[in-house]
Each structure stands twice: as C-alpha cells, then as structure tokens.
C-alpha positions in Angstrom: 6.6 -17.6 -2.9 6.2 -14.6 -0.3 7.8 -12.7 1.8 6.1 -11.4 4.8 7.1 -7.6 5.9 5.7 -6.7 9.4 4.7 -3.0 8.7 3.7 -0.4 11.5 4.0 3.5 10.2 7.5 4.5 11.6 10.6 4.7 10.3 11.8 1.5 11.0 8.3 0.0 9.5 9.7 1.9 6.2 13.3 0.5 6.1 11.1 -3.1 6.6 9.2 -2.3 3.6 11.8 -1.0 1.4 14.2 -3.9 2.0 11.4 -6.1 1.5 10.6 -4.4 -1.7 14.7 -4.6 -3.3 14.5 -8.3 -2.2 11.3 -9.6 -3.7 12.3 -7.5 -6.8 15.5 -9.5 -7.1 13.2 -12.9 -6.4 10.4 -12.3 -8.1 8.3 -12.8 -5.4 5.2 -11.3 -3.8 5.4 -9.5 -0.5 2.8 -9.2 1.6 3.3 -6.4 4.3 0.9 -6.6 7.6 -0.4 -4.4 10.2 -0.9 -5.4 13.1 -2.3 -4.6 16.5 -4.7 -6.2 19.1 -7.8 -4.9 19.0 -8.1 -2.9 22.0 -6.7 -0.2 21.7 -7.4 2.0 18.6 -4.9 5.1 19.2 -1.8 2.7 19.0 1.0 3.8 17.0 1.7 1.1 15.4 -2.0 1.2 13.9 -1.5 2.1 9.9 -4.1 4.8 9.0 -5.7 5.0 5.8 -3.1 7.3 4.4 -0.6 5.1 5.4 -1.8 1.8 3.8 -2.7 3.8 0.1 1.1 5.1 0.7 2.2 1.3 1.3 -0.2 -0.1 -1.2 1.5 2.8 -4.2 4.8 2.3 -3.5 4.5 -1.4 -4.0 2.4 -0.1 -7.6 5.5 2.0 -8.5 8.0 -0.4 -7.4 6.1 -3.0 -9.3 5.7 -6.0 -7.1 3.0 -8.2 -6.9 2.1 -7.4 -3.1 -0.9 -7.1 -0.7 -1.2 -5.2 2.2 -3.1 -6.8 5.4 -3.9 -5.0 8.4 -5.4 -6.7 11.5 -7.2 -5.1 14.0 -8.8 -7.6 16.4 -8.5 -9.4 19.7 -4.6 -11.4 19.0 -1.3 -9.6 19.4 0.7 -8.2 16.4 3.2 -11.1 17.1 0.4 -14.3 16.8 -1.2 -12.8 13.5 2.3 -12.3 11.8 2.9 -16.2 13.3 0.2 -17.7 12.3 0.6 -15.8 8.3 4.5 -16.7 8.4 4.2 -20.2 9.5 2.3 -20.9 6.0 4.1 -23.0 3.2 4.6 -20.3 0.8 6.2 -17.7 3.2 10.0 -17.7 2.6 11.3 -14.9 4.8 10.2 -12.2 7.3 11.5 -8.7 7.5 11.5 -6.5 10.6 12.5 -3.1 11.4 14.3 -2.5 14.7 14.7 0.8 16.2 18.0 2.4 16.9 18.6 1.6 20.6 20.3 2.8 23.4 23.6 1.0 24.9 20.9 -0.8 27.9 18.4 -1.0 25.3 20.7 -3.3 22.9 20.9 -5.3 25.3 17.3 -6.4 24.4 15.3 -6.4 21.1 11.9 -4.8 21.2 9.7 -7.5 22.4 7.5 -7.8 19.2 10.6 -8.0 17.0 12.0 -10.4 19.0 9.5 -12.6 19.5 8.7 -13.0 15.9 12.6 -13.6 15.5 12.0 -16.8 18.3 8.8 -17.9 17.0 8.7 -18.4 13.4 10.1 -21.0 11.3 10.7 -19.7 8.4 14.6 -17.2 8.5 13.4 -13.4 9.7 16.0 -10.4 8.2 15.9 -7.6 11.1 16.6 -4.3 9.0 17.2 -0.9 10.8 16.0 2.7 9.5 18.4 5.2 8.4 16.6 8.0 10.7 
C-alpha cells in the first residue's frame, strides 16, 4: 500500500513529508511524495529544484522507507495530477501541509489543499509546519 504526500519546497511541504515518513514507518508502507505544478510557469514556488528532490529522495534513504519521489511539470494543475495518482487502488491516504493562516484566511483553506481534501476518495491528513 502507499501513501501519497503532496510535496512543494516550504515549510509546510516538509511537516507533509515528515508526517508522511513517521506514518508509513509505523505501516510499512511506501510513500510516494509528488511535485507538482502546471507547466507554465517555471519560476513557481512550489516547483521542487534539484536540490530539493536529492534532499527529499535522502531523507526518505535515511529514514528508510521504500519511497519515490515524482515531480510533474506539464500542462494539468498540481490538484488533477495528485487526483488522478490518489484515486489509484493502492493509495491509502494523502498528506498535506497547510500554512499557518490568518483569522480571514482560516476562514478558507488554500485552494490546492482544499481541493485535493474535496476531490479524492481515498481519507487526506492536513498537517501544519512548526515554522
């Protein structure tokens, strides 16, 4: 079984991959941690650079779980790719990291996180960063 960790280079991409990490540990299952962004636009943030995905891909080495890292850089939104991976048999959770908000901005979830949170079937763990 897998569990899915939608992974952009922030803090609150970290806490996602850490808590994915401790859970697949207790599990034993893989993880599989994505990057995503549309394909546009090549100086987004969210856009994991090379440093950042050997980072991801040795912390999963020293934490020793079975993972792969997955970065998509083409013409569908961060939200449809991470979909269209969690919506397969095998996936048995999704972890996303929220940024602290405001007291207006609490009132609504980031738009990626929540529309992951309304559109996959599988449960989704939202996990906020420490920073």
């Amino acid at each position: 079984m897998t569990i899915l960790v939608a992974y952009a280079p922030r803090p609150e991409g970290r806490a996602a991959l850490e808590k994915g990490i401790e859970i697949a540990n207790r599990r034993n299952e893989r993880l599989l941690v994505v990057n995503a962004i549309s394909g546009g636009n090549q100086n987004d943030p969210s856009l994991a650079d090379s440093i950042d995905v050997s980072a991801v891909e040795k912390r999963l080495v020293a934490a020793g779980v079975e993972g792969t890292f997955k970065q998509f850089v083409r013409g569908k939104d961060a939200v449809a790719e991470i979909v269209e991976l969690a919506d397969k048999p095998d996936v048995t959770l999704v972890i996303v990291g929220l940024r602290k908000r405001t007291p207006m901005g609490k009132l609504i979830m980031g738009s990626v996180s929540r529309d992951i949170l309304l559109s996959v079937s599988c449960p989704v763990l939202a996990v906020k960063s420490a920073d």
